[in-house]
DSSP file (Angstrom, degrees, kcal/mol; ACC not computed):
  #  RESIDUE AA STRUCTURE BP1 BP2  ACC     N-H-->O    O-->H-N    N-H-->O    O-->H-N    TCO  KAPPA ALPHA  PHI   PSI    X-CA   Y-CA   Z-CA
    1    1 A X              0   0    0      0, 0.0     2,-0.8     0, 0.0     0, 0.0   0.000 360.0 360.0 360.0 118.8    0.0    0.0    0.0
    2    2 A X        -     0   0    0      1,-0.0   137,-0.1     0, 0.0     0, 0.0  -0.531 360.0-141.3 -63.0  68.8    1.1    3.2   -0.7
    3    3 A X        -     0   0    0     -2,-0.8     2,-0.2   135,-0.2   135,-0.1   0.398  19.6-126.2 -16.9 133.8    1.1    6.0    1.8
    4    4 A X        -     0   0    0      1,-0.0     2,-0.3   137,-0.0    -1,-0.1  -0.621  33.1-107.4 -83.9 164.2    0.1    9.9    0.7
    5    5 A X        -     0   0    0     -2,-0.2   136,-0.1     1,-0.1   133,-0.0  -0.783  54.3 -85.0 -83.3 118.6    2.4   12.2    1.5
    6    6 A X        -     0   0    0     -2,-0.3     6,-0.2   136,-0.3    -1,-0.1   0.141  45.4-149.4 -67.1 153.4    0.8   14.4    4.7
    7    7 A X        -     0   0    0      1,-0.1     2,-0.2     2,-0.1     5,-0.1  -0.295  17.0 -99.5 -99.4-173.7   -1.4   17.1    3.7
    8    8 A X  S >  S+     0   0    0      3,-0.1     3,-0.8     5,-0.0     5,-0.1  -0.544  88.6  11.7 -96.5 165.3   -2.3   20.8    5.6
    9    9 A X  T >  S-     0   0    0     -2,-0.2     3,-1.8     1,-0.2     4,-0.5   0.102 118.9 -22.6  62.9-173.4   -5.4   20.8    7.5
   10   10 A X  T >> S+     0   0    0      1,-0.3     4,-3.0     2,-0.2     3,-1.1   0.751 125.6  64.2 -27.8 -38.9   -7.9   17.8    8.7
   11   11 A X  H <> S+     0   0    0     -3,-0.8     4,-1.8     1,-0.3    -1,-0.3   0.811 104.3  41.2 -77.7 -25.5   -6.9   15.7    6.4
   12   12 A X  H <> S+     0   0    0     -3,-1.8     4,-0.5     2,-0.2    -1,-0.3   0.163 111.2  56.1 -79.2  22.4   -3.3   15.4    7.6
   13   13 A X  H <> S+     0   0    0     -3,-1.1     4,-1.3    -4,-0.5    -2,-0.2   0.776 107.4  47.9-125.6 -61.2   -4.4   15.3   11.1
   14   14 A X  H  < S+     0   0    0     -4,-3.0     3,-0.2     2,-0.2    -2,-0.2   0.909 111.0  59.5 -54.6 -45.6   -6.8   11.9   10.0
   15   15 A X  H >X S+     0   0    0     -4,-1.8     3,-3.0     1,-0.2     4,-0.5   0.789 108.1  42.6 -17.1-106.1   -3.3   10.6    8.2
   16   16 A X  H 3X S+     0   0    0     -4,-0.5     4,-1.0     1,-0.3    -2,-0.2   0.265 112.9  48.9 -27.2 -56.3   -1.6   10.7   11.5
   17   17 A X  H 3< S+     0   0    0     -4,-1.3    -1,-0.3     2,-0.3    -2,-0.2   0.015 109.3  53.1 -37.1  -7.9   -4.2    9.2   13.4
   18   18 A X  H X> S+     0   0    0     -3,-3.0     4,-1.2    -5,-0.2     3,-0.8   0.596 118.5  36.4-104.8 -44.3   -4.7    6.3   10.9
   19   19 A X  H 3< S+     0   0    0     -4,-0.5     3,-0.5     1,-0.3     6,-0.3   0.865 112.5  62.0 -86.0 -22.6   -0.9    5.5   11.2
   20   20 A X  T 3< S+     0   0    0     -4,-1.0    -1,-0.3     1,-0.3    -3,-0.2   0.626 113.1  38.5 -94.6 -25.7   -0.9    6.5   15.1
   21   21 A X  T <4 S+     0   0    0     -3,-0.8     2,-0.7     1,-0.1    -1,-0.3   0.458  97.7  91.6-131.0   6.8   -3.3    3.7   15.5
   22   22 A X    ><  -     0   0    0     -4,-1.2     3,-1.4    -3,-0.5    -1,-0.1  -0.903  65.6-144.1 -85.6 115.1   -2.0    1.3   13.4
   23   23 A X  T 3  S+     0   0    0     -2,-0.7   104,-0.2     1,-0.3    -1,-0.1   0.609  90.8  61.9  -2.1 -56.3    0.4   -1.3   14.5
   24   24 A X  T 3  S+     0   0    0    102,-0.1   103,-1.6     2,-0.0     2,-0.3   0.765  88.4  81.4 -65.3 -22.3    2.3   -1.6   12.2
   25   25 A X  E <   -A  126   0A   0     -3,-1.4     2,-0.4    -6,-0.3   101,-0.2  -0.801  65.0-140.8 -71.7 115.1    3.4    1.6   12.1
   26   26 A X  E     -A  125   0A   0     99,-1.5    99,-2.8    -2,-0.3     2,-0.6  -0.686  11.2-156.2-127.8 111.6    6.3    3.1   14.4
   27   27 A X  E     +A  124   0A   0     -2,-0.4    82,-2.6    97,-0.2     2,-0.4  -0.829  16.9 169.6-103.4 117.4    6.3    6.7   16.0
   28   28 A X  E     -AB 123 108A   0     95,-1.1    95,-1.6    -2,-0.6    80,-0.3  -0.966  43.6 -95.0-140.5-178.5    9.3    8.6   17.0
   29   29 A X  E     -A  122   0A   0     78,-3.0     2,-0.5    -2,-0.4    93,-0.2  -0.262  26.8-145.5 -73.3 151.5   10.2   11.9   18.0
   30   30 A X  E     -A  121   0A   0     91,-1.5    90,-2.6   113,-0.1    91,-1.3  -0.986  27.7-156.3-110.4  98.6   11.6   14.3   14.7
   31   31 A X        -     0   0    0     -2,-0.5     2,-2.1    88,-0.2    88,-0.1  -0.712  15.9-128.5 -93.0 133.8   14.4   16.3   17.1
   32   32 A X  S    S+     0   0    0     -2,-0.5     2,-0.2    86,-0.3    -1,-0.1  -0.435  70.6  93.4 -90.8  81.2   14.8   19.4   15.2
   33   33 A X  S    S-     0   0    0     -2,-2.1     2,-0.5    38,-0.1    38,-0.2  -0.556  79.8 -37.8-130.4-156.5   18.7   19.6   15.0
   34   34 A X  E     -D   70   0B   0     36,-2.6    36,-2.5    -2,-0.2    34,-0.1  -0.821  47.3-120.7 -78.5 100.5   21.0   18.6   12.5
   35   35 A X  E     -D   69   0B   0     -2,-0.5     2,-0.4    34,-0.2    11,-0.3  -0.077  38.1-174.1 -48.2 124.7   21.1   15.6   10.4
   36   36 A X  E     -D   68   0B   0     32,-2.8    32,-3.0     9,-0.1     2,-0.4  -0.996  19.1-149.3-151.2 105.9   24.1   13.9   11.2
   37   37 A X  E     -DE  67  44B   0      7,-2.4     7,-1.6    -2,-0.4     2,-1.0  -0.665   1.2-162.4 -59.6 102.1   25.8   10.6    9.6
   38   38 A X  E     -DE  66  43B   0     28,-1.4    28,-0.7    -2,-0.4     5,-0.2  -0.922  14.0-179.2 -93.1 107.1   28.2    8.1   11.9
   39   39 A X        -     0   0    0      3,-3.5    26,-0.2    -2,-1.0    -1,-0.1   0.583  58.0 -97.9 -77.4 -14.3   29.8    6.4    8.7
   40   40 A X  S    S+     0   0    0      2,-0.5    22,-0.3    24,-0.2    25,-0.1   0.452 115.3  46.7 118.5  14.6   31.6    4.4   11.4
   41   41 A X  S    S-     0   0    0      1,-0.7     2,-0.2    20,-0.1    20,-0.1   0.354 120.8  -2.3-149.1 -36.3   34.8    6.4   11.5
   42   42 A X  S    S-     0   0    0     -5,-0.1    -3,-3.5    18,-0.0    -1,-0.7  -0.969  76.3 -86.9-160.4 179.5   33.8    9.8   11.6
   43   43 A X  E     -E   38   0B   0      8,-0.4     8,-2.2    -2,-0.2     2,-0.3  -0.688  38.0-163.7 -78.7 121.6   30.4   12.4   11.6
   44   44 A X  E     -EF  37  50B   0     -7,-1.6    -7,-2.4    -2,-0.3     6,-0.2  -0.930  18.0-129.3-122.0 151.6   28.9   13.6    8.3
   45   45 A X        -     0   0    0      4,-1.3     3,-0.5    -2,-0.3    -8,-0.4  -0.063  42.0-101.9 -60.4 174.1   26.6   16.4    7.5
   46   46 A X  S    S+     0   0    0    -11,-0.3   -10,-0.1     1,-0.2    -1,-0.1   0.750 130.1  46.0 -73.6 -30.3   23.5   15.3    5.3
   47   47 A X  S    S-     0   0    0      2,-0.1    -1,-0.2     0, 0.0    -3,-0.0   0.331 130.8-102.1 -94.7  21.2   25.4   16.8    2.1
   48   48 A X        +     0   0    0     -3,-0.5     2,-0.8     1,-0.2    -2,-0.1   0.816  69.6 149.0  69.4  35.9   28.5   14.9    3.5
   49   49 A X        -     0   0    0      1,-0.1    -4,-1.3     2,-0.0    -1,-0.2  -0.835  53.8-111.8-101.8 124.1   30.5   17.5    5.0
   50   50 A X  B     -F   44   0B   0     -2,-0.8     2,-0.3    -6,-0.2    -6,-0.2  -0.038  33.8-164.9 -39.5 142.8   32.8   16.2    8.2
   51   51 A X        -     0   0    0     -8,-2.2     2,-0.6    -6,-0.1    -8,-0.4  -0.858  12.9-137.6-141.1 126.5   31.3   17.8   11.1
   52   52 A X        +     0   0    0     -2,-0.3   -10,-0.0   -10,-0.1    -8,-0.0  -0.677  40.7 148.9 -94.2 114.6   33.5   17.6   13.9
   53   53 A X    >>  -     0   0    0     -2,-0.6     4,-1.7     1,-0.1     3,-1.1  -0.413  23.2-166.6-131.2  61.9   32.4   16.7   17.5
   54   54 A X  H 3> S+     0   0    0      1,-0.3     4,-1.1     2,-0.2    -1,-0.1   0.635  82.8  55.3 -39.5 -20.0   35.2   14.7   19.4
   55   55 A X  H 34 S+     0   0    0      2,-0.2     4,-0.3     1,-0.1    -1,-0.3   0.965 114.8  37.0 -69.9 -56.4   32.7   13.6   22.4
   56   56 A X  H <> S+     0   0    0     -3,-1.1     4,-2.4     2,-0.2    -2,-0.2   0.761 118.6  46.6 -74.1 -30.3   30.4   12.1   20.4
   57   57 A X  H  X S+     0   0    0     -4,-1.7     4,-1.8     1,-0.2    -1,-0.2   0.885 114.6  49.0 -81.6 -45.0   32.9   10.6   17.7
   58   58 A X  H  < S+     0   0    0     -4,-1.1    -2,-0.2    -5,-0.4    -1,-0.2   0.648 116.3  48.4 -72.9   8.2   35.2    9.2   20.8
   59   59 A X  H  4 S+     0   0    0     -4,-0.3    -2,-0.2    43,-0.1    -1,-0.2   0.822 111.2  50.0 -95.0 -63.8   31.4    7.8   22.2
   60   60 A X  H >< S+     0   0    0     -4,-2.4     3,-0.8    -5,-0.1    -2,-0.2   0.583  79.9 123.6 -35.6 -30.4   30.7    6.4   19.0
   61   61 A X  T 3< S+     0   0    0     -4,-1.8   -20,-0.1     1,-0.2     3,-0.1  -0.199  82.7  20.3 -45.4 152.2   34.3    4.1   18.0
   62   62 A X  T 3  S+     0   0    0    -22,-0.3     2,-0.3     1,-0.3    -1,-0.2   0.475  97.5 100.2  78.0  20.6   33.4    0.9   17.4
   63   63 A X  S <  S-     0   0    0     -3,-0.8    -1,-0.3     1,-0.2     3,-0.1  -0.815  71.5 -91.9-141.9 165.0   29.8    0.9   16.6
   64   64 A X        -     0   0    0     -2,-0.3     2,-0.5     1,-0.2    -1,-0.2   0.251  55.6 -72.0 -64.7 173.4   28.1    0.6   13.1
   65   65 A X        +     0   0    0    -26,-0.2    17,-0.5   -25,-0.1     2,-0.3  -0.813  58.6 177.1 -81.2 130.4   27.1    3.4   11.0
   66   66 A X  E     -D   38   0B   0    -28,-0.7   -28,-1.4    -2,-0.5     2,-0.8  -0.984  19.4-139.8-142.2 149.6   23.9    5.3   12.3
   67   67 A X  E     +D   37   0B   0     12,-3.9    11,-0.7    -2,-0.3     2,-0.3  -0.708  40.4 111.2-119.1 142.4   22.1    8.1   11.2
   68   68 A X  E     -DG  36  77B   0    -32,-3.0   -32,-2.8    -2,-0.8     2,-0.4  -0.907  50.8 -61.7-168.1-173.1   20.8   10.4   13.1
   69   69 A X  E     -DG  35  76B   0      7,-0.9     7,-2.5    -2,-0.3     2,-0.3  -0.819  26.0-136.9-116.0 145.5   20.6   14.2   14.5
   70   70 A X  E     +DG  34  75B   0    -36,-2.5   -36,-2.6    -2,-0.4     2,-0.2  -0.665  40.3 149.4 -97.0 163.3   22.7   16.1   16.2
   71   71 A X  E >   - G   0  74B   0      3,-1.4     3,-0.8    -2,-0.3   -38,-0.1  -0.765  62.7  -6.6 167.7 103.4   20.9   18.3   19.3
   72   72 A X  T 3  S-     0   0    0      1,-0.3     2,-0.1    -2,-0.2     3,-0.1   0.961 128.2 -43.5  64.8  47.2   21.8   19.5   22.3
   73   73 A X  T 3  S+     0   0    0      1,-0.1    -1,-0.3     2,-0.0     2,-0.2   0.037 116.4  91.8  96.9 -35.8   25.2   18.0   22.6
   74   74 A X  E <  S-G   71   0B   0     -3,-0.8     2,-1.4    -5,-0.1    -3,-1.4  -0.655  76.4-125.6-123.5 155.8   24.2   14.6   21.4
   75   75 A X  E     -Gh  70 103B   0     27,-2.6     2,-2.6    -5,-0.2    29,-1.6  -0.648  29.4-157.0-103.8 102.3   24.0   12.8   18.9
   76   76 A X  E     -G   69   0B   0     -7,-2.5    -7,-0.9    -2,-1.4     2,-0.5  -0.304  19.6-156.8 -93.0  86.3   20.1   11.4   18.8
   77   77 A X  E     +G   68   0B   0     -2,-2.6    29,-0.3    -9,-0.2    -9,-0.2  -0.230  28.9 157.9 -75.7 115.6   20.1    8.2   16.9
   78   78 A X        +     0   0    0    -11,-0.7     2,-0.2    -2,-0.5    13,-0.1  -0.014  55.9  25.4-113.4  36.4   17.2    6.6   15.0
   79   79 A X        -     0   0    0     11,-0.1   -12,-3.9    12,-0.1     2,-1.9  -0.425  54.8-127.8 158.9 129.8   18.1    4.4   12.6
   80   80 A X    >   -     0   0    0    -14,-0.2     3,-3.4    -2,-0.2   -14,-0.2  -0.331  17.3-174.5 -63.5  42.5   20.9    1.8   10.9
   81   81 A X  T 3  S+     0   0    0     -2,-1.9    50,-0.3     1,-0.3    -1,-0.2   0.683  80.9  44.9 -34.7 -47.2   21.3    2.7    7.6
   82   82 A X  T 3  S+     0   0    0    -17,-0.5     2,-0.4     2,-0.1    -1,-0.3   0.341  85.7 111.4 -76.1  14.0   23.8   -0.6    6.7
   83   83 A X    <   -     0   0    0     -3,-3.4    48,-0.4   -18,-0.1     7,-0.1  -0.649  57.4-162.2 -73.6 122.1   21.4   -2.8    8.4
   84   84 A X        +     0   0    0     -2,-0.4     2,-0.1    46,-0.1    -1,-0.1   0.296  66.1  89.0 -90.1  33.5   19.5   -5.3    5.6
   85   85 A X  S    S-     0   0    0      1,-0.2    46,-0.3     2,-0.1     2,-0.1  -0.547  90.5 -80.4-111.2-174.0   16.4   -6.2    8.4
   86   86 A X     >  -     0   0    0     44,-0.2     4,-1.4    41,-0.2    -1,-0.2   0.162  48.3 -94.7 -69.9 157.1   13.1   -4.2    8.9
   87   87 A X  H  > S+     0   0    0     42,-0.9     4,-1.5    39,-0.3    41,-0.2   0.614 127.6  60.7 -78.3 -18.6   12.9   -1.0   11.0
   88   88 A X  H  > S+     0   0    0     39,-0.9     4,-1.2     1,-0.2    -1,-0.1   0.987 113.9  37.1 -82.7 -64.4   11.8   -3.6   14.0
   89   89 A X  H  > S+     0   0    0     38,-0.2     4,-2.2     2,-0.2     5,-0.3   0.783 110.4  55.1 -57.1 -30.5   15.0   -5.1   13.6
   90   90 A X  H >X S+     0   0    0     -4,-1.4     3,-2.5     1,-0.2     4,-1.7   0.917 112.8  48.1 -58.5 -82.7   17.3   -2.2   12.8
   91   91 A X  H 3X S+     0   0    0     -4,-1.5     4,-1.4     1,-0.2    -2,-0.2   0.530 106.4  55.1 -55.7 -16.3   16.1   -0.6   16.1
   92   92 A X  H 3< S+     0   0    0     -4,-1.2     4,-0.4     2,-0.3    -1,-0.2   0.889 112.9  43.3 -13.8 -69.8   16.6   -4.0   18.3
   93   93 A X  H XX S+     0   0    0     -3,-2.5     3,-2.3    -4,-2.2     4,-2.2   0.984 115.5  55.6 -74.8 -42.9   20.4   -4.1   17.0
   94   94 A X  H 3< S+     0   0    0     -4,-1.7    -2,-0.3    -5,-0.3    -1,-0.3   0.896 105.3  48.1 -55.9 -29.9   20.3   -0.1   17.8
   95   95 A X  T 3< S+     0   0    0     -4,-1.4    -1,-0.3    -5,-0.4    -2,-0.2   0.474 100.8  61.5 -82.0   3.4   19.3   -0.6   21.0
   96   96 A X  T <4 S+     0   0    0     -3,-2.3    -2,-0.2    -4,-0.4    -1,-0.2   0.681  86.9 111.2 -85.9 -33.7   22.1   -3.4   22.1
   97   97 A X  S  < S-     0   0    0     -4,-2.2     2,-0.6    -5,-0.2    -3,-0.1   0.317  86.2-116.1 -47.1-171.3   24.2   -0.6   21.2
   98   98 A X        -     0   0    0    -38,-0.1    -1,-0.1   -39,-0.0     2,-0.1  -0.889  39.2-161.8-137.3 110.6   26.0    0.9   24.2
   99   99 A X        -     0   0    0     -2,-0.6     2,-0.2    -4,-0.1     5,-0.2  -0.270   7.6-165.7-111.5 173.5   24.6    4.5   24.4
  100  100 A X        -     0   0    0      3,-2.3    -1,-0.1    -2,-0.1   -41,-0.0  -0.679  42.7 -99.8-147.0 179.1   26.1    7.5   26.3
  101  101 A X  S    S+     0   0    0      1,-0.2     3,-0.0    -2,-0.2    -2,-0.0   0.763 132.0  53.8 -90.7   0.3   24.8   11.0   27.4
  102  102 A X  S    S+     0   0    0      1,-0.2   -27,-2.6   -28,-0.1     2,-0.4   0.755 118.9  34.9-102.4 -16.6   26.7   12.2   24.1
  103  103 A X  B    S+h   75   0B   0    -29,-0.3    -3,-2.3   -27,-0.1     2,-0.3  -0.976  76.0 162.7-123.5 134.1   24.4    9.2   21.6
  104  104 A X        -     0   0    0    -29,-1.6     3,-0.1    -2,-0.4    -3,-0.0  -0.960  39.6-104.4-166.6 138.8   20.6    8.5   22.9
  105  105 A X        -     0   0    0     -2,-0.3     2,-0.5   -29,-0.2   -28,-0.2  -0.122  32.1-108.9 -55.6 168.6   17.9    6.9   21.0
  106  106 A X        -     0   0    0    -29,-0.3     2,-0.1   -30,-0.1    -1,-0.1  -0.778  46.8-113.1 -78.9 118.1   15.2    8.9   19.5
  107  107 A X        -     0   0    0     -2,-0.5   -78,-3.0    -3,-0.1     2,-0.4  -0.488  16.7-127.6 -80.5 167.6   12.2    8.1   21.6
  108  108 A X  B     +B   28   0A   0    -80,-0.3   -80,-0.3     1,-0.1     2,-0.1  -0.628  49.1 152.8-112.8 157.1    9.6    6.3   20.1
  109  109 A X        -     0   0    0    -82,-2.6     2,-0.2    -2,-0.4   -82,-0.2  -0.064  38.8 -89.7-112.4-169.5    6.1    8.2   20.7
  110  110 A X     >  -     0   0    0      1,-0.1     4,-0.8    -2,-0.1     5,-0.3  -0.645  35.9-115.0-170.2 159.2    2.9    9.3   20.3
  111  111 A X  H  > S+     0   0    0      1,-0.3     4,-1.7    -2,-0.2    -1,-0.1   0.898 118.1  49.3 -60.1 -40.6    1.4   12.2   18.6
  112  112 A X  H >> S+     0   0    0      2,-0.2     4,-0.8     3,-0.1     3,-0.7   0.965 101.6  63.4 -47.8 -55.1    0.2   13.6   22.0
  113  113 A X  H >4 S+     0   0    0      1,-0.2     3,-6.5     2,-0.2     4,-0.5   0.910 104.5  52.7 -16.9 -95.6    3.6   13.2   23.5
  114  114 A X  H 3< S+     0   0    0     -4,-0.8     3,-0.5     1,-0.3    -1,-0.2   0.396  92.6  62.7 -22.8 -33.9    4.6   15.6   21.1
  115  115 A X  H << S+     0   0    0     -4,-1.7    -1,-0.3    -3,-0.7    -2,-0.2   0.527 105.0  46.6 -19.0 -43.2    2.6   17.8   21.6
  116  116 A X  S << S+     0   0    0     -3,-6.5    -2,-0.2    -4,-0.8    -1,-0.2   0.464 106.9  89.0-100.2 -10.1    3.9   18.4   25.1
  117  117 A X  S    S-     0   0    0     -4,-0.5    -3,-0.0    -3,-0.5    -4,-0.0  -0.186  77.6-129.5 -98.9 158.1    7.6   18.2   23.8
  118  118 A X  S    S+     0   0    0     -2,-0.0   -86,-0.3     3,-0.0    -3,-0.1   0.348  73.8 119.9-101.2  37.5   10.2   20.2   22.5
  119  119 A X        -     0   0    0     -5,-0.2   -88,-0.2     1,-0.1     3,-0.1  -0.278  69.3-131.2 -68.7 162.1   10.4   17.9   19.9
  120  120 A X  S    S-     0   0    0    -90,-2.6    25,-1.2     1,-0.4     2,-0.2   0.969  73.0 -77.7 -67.2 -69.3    9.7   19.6   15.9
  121  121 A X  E     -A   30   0A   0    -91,-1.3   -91,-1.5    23,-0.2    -1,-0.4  -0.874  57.8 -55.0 179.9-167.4    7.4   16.9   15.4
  122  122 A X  E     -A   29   0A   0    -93,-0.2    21,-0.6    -2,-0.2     2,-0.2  -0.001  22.1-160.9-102.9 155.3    6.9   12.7   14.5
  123  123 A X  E     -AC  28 142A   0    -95,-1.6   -95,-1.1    19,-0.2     2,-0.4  -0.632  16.2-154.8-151.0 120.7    8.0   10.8   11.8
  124  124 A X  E     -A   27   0A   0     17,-2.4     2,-0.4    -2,-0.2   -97,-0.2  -0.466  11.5-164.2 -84.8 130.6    5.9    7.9   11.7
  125  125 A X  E     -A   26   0A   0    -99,-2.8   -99,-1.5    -2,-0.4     2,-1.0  -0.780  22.8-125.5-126.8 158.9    7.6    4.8   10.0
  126  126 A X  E >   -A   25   0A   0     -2,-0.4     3,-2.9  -101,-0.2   -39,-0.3  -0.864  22.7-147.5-110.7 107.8    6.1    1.4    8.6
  127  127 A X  T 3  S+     0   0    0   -103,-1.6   -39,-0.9    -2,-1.0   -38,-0.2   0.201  96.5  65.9 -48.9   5.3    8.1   -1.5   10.5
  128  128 A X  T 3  S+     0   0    0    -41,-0.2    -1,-0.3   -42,-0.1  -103,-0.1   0.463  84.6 108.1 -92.0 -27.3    8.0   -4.0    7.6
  129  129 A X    <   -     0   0    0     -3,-2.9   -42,-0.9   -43,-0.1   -41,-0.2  -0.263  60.8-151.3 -68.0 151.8   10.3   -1.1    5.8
  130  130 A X        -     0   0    0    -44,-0.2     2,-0.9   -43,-0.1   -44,-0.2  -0.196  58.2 -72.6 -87.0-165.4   14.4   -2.0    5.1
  131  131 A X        -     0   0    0    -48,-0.4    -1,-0.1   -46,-0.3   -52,-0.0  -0.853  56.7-108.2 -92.0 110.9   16.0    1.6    5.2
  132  132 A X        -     0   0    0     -2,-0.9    -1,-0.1     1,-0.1     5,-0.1   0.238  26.9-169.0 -38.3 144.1   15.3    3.7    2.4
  133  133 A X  S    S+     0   0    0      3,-0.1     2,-0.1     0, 0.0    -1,-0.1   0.583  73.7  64.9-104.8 -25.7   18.2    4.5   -0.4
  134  134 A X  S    S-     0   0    0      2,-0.1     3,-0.1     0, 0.0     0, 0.0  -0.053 101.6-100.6-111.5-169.5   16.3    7.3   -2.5
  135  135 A X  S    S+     0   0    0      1,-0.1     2,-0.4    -2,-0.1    -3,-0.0   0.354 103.1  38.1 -94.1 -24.9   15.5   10.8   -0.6
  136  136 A X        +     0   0    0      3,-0.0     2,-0.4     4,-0.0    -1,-0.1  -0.960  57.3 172.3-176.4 110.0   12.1    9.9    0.0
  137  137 A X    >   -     0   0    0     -2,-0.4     3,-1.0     1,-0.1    -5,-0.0  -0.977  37.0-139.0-136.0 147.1   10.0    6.8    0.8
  138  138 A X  T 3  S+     0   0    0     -2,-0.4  -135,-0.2     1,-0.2    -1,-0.1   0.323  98.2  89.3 -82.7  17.8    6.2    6.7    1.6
  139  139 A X  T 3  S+     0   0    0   -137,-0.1    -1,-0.2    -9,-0.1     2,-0.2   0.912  95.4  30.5 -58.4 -59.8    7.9    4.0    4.4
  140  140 A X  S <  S-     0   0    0     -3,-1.0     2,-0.2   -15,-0.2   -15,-0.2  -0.448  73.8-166.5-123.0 164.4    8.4    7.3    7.2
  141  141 A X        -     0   0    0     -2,-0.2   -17,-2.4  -136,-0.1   -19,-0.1  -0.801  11.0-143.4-178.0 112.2    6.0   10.1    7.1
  142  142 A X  B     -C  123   0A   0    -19,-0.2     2,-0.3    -2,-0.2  -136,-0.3  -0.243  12.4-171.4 -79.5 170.0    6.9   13.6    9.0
  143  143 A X        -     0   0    0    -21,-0.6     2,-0.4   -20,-0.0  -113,-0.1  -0.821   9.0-154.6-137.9 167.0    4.8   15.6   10.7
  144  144 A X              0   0    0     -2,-0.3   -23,-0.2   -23,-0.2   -24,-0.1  -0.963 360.0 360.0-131.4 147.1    5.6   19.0   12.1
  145  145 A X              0   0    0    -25,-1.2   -24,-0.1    -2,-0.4    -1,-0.1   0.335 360.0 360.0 -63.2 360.0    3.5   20.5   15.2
């Protein structure tokens, strides 16, 4: 099934509230910082520019590539890019990782949470999906407050 892309007004609000109460479907917080690459060696920008944070890279040695944002000191990580399993499984092996106050998961949600947060807003993800390759998959689906 293919997923719309969320709309203004009621109709994204029914979106959200279809995926929010489906199972299958996966909510976590959209921390409004910087998107931020661990290639497994060092920190990349989203257009691939080194971004240097020596806490966070000396927390990181030894762990996999993950992508995620940086915010508020840390590096707040949601997702496995070189992992070939499902988002259930990516976040499983992300969460054996061995996390620090400078790397911390992305919490997983709900749209009321948010709400209450200083989080930007959701991005709701379908837990059957591998990790997207293209810019854009109707897998994850933002919202902003």
């Amino acid at each position: 099934m293919t997923m719309p892309k969320p709309m203004c007004g009621g109709r994204s609000a029914q979106l959200r509230d279809m995926l929010e109460a489906d199972h299958a479907w996966m909510c976590q917080a959209k921390i409004d910082g910087h998107r931020t690459l661990w290639d497994g060696t060092k920190l990349l920008s989203r257009r691939g520019h080194r971004v240097r944070h020596p806490l966070i890279e000396d927390a990181l040695r030894g762990c996999p590539p993950i992508d995620g944002e940086l915010w508020d000191c840390a590096l707040w990580a949601f997702d496995l890019p070189d992992h070939p399993g499902t988002l259930d499984e990516r976040w499983e092996e992300l969460g054996k990782l061995e996390m620090s106050d400078a790397v911390k998961m992305v919490p997983t949600t709900r749209w009321a949470e948010v709400m209450r947060s200083p989080w930007e807003g959701a991005v709701y993800k379908r837990r059957s999906s591998l990790y997207p390759t293209g810019c854009s998959t109707s897998a994850w689906v933002k919202f902003r407050k």
